[in-house]
N, C-alpha and C positions, 0 to 999 in steps of 0.2 A: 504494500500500500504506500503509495509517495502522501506521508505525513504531510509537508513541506507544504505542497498543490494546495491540500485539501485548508488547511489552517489558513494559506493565501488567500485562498477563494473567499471560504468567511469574514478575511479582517476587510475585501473588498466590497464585501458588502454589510460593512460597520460593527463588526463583532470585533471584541478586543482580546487579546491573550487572555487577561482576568474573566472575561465571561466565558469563553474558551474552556477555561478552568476549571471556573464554577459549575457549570452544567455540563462535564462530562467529565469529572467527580477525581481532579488530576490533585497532589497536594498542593500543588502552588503557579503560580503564572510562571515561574522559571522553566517547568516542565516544557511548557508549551513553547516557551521561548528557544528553549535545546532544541525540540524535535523541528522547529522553523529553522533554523538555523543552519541543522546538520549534528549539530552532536551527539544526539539521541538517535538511532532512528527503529526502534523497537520499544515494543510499550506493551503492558497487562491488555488481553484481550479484551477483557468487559470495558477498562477503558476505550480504546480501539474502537469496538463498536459502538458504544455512546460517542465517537466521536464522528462516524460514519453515518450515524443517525440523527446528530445534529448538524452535518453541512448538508443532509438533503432536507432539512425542515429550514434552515436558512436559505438556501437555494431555491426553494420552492416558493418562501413568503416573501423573501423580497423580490421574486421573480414578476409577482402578480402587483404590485405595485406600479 
């Protein structure tokens, strides 16, 4: 899975590392900052998929606007 993409695609359309975070259950916005980055690029599955589950519900609602 390209972490990287997928966390891009979110912040462009207005989602921040911290909320990133917050709703798909990471300890801290640095997490999310590593796996952007490059330094991380494997993560807990449940996180993973809450994180695949939330760039198709942002993708989706700010798509209809």
């Amino acid at each position: 899975m390209n972490w990287k993409q997928l966390i891009a695609d979110m912040q462009a359309r207005g989602e921040t590392m911290q909320t990133i975070a917050d709703k798909c259950g990471f300890a801290s916005s640095g997490h999310v900052h590593n796996l952007a980055s490059g330094k991380q690029s494997d993560l807990k599955w449940t996180i993973g998929v809450s994180m695949i589950d939330l760039h198709k519900r942002v993708m989706r609602r700010k798509a209809r606007k």
